[in-house]
BALUMPA-386918 format. One record per residue (C-alpha): residue number from 0; x, y, z; chain. Coordinates in steps of 0.25 Angstrom, whole numbers, plus 5000, padded with zeros to 4 digits. Example, Ala and Ser with C-alpha at 12.3 -4.5 7.8 and 13.67 -1.06 7.14 Angstrom:
residues 2
(site 0,(5049,4982,5031),A)
(site 1,(5055,4996,5029),A)
END
This chain:
residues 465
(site 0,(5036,4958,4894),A)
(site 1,(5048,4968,4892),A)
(site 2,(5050,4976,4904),A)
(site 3,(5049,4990,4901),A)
(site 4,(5049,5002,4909),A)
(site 5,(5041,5013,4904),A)
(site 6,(5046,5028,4903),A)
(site 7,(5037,5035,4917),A)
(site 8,(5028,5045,4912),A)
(site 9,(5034,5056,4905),A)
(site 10,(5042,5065,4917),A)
(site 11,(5041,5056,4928),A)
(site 12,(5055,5055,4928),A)
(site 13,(5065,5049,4940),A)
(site 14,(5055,5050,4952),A)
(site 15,(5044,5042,4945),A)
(site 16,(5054,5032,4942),A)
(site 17,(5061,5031,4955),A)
(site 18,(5044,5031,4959),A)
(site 19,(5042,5017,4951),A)
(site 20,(5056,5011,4954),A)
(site 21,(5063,5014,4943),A)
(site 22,(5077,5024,4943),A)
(site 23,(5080,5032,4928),A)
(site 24,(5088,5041,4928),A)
(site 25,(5091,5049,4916),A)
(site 26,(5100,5061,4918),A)
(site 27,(5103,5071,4909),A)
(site 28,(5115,5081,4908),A)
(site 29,(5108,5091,4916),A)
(site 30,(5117,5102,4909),A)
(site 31,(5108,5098,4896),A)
(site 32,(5095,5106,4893),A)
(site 33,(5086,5099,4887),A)
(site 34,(5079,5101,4873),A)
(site 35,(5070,5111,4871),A)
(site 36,(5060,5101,4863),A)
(site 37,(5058,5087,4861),A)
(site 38,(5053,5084,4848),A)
(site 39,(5044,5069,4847),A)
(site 40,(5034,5071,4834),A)
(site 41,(5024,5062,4840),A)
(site 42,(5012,5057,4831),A)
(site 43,(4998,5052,4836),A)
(site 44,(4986,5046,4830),A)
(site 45,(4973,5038,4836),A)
(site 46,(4971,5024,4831),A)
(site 47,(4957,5020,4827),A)
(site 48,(4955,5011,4839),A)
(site 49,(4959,5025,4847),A)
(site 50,(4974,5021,4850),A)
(site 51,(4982,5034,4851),A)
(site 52,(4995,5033,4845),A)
(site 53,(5007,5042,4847),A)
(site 54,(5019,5039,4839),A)
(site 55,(5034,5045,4835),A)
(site 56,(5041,5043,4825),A)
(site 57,(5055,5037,4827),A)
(site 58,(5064,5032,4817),A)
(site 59,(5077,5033,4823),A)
(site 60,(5076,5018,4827),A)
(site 61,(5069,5006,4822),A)
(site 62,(5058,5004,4833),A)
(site 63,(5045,5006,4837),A)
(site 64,(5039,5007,4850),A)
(site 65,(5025,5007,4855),A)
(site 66,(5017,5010,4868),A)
(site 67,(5003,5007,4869),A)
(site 68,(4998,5014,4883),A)
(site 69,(4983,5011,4888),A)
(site 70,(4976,5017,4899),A)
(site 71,(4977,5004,4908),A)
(site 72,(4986,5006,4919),A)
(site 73,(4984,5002,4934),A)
(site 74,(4975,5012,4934),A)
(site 75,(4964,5004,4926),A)
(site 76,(4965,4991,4936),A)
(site 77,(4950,4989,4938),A)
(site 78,(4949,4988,4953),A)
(site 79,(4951,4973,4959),A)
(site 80,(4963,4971,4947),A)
(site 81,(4974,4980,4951),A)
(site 82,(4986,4976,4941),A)
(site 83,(4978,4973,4931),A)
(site 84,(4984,4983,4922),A)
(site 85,(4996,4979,4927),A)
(site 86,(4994,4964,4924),A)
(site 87,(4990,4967,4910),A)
(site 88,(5001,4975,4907),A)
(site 89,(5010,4964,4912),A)
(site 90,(5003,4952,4903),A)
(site 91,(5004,4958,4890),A)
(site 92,(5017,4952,4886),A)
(site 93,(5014,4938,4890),A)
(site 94,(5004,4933,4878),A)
(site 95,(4996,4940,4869),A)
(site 96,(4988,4935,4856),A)
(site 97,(4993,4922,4852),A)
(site 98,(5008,4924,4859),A)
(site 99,(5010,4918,4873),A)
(site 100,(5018,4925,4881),A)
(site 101,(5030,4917,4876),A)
(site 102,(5027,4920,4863),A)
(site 103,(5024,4936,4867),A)
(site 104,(5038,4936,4872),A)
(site 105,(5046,4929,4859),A)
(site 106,(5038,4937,4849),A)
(site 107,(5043,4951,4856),A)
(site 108,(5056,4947,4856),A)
(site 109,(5055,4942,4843),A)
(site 110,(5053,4955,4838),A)
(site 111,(5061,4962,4848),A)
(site 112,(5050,4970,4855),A)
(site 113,(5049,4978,4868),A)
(site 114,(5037,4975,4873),A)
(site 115,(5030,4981,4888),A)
(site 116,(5018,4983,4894),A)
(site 117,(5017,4992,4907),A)
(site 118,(5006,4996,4916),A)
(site 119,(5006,5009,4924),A)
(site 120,(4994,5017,4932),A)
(site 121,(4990,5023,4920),A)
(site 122,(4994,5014,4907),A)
(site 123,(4997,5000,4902),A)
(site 124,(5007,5002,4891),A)
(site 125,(5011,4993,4882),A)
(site 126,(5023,4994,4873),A)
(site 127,(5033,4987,4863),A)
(site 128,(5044,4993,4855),A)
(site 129,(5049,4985,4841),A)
(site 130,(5058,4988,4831),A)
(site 131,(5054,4992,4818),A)
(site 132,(5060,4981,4809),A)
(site 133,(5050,4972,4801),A)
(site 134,(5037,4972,4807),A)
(site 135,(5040,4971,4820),A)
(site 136,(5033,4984,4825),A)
(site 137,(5021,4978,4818),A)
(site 138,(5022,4965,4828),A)
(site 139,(5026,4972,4838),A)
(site 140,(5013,4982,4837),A)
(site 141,(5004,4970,4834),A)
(site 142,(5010,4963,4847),A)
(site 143,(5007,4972,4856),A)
(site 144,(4993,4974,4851),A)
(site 145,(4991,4957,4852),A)
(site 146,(4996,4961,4867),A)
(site 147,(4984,4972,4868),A)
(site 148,(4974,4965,4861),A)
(site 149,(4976,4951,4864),A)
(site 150,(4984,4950,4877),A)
(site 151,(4982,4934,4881),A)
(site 152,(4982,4937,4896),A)
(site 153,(4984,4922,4899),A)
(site 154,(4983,4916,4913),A)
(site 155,(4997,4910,4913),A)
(site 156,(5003,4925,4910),A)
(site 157,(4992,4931,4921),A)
(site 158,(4997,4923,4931),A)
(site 159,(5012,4925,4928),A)
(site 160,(5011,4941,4928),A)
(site 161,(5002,4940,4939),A)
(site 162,(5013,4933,4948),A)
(site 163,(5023,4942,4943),A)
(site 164,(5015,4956,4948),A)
(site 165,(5011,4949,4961),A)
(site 166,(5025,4946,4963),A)
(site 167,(5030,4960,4958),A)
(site 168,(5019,4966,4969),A)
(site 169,(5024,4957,4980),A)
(site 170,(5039,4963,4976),A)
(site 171,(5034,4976,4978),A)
(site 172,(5028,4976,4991),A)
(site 173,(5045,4974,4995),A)
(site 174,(5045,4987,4988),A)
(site 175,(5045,4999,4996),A)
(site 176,(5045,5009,4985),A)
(site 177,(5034,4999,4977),A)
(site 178,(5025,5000,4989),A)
(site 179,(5026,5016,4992),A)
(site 180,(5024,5018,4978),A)
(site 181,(5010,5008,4979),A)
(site 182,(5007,5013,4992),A)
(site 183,(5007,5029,4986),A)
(site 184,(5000,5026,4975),A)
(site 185,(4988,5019,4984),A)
(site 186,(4988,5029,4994),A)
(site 187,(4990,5043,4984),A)
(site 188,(4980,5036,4975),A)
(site 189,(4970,5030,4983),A)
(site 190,(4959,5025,4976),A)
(site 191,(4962,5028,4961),A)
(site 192,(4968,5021,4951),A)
(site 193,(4982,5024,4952),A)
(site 194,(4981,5018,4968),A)
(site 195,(4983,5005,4964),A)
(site 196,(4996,4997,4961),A)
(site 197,(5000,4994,4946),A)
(site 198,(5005,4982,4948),A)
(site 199,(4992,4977,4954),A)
(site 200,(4987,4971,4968),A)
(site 201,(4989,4957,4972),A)
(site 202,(4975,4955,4975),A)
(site 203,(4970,4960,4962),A)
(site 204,(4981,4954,4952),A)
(site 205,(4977,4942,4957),A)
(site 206,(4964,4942,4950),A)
(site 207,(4967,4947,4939),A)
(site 208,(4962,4937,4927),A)
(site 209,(4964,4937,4911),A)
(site 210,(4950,4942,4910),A)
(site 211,(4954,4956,4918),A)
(site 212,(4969,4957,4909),A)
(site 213,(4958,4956,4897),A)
(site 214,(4950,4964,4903),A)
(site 215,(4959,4975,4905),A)
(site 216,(4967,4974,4892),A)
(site 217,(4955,4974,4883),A)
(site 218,(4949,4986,4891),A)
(site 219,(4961,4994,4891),A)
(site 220,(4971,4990,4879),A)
(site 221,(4960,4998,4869),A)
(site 222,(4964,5009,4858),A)
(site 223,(4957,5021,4865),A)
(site 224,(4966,5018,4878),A)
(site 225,(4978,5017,4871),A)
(site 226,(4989,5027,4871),A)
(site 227,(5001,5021,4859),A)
(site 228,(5013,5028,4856),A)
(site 229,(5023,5024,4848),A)
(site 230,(5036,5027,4843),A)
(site 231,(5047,5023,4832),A)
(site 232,(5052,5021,4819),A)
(site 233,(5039,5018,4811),A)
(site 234,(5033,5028,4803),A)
(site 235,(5019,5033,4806),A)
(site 236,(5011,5025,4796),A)
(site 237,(5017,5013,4801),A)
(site 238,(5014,5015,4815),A)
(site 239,(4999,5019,4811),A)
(site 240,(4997,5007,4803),A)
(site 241,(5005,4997,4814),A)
(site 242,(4997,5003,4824),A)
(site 243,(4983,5003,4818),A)
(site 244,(4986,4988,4815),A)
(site 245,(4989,4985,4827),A)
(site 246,(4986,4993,4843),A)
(site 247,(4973,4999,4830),A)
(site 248,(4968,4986,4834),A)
(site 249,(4965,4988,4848),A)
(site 250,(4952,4987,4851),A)
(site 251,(4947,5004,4854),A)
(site 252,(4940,5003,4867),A)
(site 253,(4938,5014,4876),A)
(site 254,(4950,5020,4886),A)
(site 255,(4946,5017,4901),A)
(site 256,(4941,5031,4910),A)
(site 257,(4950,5042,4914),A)
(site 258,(4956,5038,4927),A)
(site 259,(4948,5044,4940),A)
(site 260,(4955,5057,4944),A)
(site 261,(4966,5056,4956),A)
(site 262,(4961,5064,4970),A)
(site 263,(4969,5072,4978),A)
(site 264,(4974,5067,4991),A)
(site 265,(4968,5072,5002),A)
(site 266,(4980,5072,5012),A)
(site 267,(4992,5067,5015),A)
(site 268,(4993,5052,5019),A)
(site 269,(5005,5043,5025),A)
(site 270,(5006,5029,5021),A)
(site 271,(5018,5022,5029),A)
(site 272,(5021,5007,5023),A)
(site 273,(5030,5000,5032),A)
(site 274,(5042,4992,5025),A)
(site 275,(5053,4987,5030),A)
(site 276,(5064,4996,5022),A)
(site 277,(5076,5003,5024),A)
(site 278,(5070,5015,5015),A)
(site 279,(5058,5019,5016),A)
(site 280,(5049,5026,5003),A)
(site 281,(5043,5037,5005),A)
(site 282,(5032,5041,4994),A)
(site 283,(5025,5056,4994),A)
(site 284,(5017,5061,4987),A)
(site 285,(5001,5063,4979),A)
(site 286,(4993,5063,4967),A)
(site 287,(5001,5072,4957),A)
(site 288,(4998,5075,4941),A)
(site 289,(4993,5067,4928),A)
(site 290,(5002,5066,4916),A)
(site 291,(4993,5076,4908),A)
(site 292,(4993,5087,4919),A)
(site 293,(4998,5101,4915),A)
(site 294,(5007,5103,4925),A)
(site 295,(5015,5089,4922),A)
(site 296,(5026,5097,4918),A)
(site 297,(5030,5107,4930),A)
(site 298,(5028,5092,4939),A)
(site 299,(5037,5087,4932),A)
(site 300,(5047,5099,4931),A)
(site 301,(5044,5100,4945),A)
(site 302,(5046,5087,4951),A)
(site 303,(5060,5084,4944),A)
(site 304,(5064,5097,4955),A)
(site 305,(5056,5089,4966),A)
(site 306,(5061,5075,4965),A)
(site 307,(5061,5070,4952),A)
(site 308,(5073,5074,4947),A)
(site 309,(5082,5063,4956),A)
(site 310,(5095,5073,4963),A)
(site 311,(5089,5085,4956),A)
(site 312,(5077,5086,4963),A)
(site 313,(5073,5092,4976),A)
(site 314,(5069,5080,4984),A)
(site 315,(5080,5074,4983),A)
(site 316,(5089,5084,4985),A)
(site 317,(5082,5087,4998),A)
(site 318,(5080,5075,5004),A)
(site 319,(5092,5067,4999),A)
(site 320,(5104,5076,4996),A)
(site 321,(5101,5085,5006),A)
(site 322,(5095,5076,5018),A)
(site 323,(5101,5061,5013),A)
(site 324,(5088,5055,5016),A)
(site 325,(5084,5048,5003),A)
(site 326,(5091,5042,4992),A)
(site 327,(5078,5042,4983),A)
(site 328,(5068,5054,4982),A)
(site 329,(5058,5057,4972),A)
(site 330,(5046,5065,4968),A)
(site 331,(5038,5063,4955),A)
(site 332,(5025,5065,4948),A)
(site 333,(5019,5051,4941),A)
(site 334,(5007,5057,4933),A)
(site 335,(4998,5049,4927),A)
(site 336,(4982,5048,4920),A)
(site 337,(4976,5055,4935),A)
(site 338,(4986,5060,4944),A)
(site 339,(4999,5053,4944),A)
(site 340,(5007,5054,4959),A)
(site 341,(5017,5064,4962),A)
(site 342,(5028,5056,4972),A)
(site 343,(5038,5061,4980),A)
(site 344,(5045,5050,4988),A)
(site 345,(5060,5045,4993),A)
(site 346,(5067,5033,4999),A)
(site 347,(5073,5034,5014),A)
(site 348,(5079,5030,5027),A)
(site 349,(5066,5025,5035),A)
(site 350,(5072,5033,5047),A)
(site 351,(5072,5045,5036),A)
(site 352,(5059,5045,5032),A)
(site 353,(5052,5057,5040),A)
(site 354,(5063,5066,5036),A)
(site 355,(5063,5062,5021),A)
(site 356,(5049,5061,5018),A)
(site 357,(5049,5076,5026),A)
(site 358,(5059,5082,5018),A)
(site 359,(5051,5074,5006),A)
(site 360,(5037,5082,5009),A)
(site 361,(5044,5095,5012),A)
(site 362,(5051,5095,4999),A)
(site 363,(5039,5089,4990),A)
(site 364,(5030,5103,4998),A)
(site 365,(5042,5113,4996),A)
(site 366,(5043,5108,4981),A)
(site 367,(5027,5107,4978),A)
(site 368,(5028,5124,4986),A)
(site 369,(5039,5129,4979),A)
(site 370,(5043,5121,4968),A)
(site 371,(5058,5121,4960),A)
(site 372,(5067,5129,4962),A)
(site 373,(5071,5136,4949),A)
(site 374,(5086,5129,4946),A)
(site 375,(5075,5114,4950),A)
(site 376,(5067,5118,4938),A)
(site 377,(5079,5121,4929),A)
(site 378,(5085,5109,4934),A)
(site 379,(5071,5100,4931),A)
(site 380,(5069,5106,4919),A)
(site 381,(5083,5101,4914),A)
(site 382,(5081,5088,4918),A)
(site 383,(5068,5086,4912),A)
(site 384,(5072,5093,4899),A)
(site 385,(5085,5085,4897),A)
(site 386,(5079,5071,4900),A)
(site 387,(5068,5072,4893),A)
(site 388,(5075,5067,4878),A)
(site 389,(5079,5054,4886),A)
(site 390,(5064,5052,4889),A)
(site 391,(5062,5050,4873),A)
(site 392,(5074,5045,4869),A)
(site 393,(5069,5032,4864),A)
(site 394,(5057,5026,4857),A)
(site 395,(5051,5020,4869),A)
(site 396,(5054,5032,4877),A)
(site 397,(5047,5038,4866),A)
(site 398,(5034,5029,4866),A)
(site 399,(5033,5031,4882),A)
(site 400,(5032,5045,4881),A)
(site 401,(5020,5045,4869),A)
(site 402,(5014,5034,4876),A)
(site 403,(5014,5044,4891),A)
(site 404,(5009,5053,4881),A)
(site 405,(4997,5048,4873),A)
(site 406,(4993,5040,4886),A)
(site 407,(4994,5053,4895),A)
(site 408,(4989,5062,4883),A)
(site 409,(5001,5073,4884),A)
(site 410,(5002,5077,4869),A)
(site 411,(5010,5074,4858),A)
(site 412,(5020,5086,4860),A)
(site 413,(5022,5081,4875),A)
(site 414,(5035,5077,4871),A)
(site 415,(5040,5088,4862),A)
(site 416,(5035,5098,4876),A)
(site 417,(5042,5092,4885),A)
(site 418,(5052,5098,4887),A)
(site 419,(5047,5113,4884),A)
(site 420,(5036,5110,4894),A)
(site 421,(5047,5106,4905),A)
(site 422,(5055,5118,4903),A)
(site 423,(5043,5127,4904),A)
(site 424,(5040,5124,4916),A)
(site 425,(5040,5135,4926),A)
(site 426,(5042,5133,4942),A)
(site 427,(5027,5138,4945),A)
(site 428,(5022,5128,4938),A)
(site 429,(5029,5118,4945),A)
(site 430,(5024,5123,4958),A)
(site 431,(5010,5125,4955),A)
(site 432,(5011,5110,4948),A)
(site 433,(5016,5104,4961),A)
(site 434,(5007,5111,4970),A)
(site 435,(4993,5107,4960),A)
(site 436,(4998,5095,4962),A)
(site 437,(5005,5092,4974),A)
(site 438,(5000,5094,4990),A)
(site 439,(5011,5090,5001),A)
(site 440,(4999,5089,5011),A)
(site 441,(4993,5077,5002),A)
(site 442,(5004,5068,5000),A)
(site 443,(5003,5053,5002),A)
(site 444,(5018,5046,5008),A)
(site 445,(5020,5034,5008),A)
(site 446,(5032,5026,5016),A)
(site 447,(5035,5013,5014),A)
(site 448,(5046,5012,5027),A)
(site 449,(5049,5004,5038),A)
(site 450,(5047,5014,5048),A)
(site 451,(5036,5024,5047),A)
(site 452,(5039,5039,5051),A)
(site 453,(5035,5044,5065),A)
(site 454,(5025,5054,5060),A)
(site 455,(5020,5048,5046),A)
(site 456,(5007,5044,5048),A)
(site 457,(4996,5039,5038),A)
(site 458,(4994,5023,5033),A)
(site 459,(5001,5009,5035),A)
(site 460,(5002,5004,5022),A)
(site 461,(5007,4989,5018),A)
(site 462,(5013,4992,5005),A)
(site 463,(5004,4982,4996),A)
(site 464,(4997,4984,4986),A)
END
């Protein structure tokens, strides 16, 4: 499979990055406004077999890319099969149809493809990217739908992937930012879907047999659960007729039930996860916003002040600039279907902790009291204004953003109100945003550490899982 990593949802930005690991950075002159408008004519239209298809037009280059996003993330693991989703994802390059795995892999490069399958908490996507020369869109297209339809799910690939995730979990248990990061997710989300790991449990993966992978595909890869957006140099007929020939012939099933609404917290908890490490991570914070909310837009203005924005915002102006206890401080909102986390967390000194996780909770409060100041939201609005074009620079950004889009149901003019709706954005609506959704007196913290701090109290965790 060609490993691809996917755009984060839509104004997630540096924190949710540095969140999963990953470090982007994409800087702006500051000095530069941006654009009052962004302009993307996107089309939609419903295939018979309920497909929603959202599609722009671009014929600057001779490509096409395509993302097909279900409702069949982590979040659908029936119980006792944690990872299946996973799993899946992770199988659907390795045979489908009458092509072994070894014939998969020759006939995308053969037509030079991109091809990736991913699995969050909310979606399984699946994508490939082709160019427009011949009729190689129309194999490419056809492909992927053998992949959907006829995945082979063989033993032989089974148990290859299956040692693969096991051995990636085992890695990640030498992790300490991988083992906060599970350990928040089970401990802010308790008994809900979004609790468990999406990579699996060991346990679970296990048992997992060919008749659960078909299981799963056959009840989740259906038309009314699909969510494809595409983008290229195809005219729209084309791309009808291409698509009605091929993802058209997905069976139309039924999409799966809402997901069960997130609870609040009741109050604070500690968990302390003793690691033998020279940094500790520490990881703050609770139950936050959904993708569709109303007030996505003055969280996200809001925490590139807090600790989004890298040596622009406050949190790391506080507790490293000015005290030098950490080198890595964040806060970020990860909204999803149900109510995605708002994290705040930081790397430090073990000996540092108290002090850093106390200047931490005392600056997430002041924020979530007061909000920005007025040169923050000028500062916040600039950034978000002027990095916004290099979010849909290319095709596949492109394709990311419609497929966040269609799966999250946003709009067709999400795109082209972007940036109107940052720069409208007033400093009361930040504050009532964060105080709806935010309370310091319920926060979960974790610390994955090799010492624990004289008064933090709460659980002993081992870190697996």
């Amino acid at each position: 499979m060609t490993a691809r990593i996917r755009s984060a949802p839509i104004g997630i930005g540096v924190a949710a990055l540095i969140l999963l690991g990953l470090v982007v950075i994409l800087l702006p002159d500051p000095r530069k406004a941006g654009p009052e408008h962004y302009s993307v004519p996107i089309q939609t239209w419903t295939l018979d077999n309920g497909v929603e298809v959202l599609y722009v037009h671009r014929p600057q280059l001779p490509m096409m890319s395509l993302d097909v996003a279900f409702d069949a993330g982590s979040a659908r693991d029936p119980e006792g099969r944690f990872g299946l989703s996973t799993l899946t994802a992770r199988l659907l390059d390795q045979g489908a149809g009458d092509l072994s795995a070894d014939d998969f892999a020759r006939k995308v490069d053969q037509l030079g493809l991109d091809f990736g399958a991913s699995s969050g908490r909310d979606q399984l996507t699946v994508g490939v990217t082709s160019l427009t020369e011949g009729e190689t869109t129309e194999e490419a297209w056809s492909l992927l739908t053998t992949v959907l339809t006829e995945p082979a799910f063989t033993g032989e690939a089974l148990q290859r992937e299956r040692r693969r995730l096991l051995t990636a979990i085992q890695r990640d248990r030498e992790d300490p930012k991988t083992v906060g990061v599970k350990a928040f997710y089970r401990e802010v989300y308790g008994d809900h879907p979004y609790a468990h790991p999406t990579d699996g449990v060991p346990e679970e993966l296990r048992n997992v047999t060919r008749s659960d992978l078909r299981g799963f595909a056959d009840g989740h890869f259906v038309g009314r659960n699909a969510t494809v957006a595409v983008v290229g140099a195809l005219e729209r007929k084309a791309v009808e007729d291409l698509l009605a020939e091929t993802l058209g012939q997905l069976p139309a099933g039924e999409a799966p039930e809402p997901l069960p609404v997130v609870p609040s917290l009741e109050g604070p908890k500690e968990v302390f996860i003793d690691k033998e490490v020279s940094q500790a991570h520490v990881l703050m914070g609770q139950p936050g916003t959904t993708r569709d909310a109303p007030d996505y837009f003055p969280l996200l203005v809001g925490n590139y002040s807090l600790g989004g924005g890298g040596f622009a915002s406050r949190l790391m102006g506080v507790v490293r600039e000015e005290h030098g206890l950490s080198y890595s401080v964040f806060s970020t909102f990860a909204p999803m279907s149900r109510r995605g986390p708002f994290v705040a967390g930081l790397q430090t000194a073990n000996d540092n902790v108290p002090q850093a996780l106390s200047l931490l909770q005392e600056e997430v409060a002041r924020y979530i009291r007061m909000g920005p100041t007025d040169d923050e939201l000028r500062a916040a609005k600039r950034y978000l204004t002027g990095s916004f074009p290099l979010k849909v620079e290319s095709n596949q950004d492109i394709v990311g953003q419609l497929a966040t889009m269609g799966f999250y149901g946003l709009g067709t003019d999400y795109l082209e109100r972007y940036i109107p709706r940052v720069r409208q954005v007033k400093r009361n609506a930040i504050t009532g945003a964060m105080q709806e959704r935010l309370d310091p007196q319920r926060m979960v913290t974790v610390i994955v550490g090799s010492q624990r701090p004289g008064d933090f109290g709460g659980d002993s965790d081992d870190g697996d899982g």
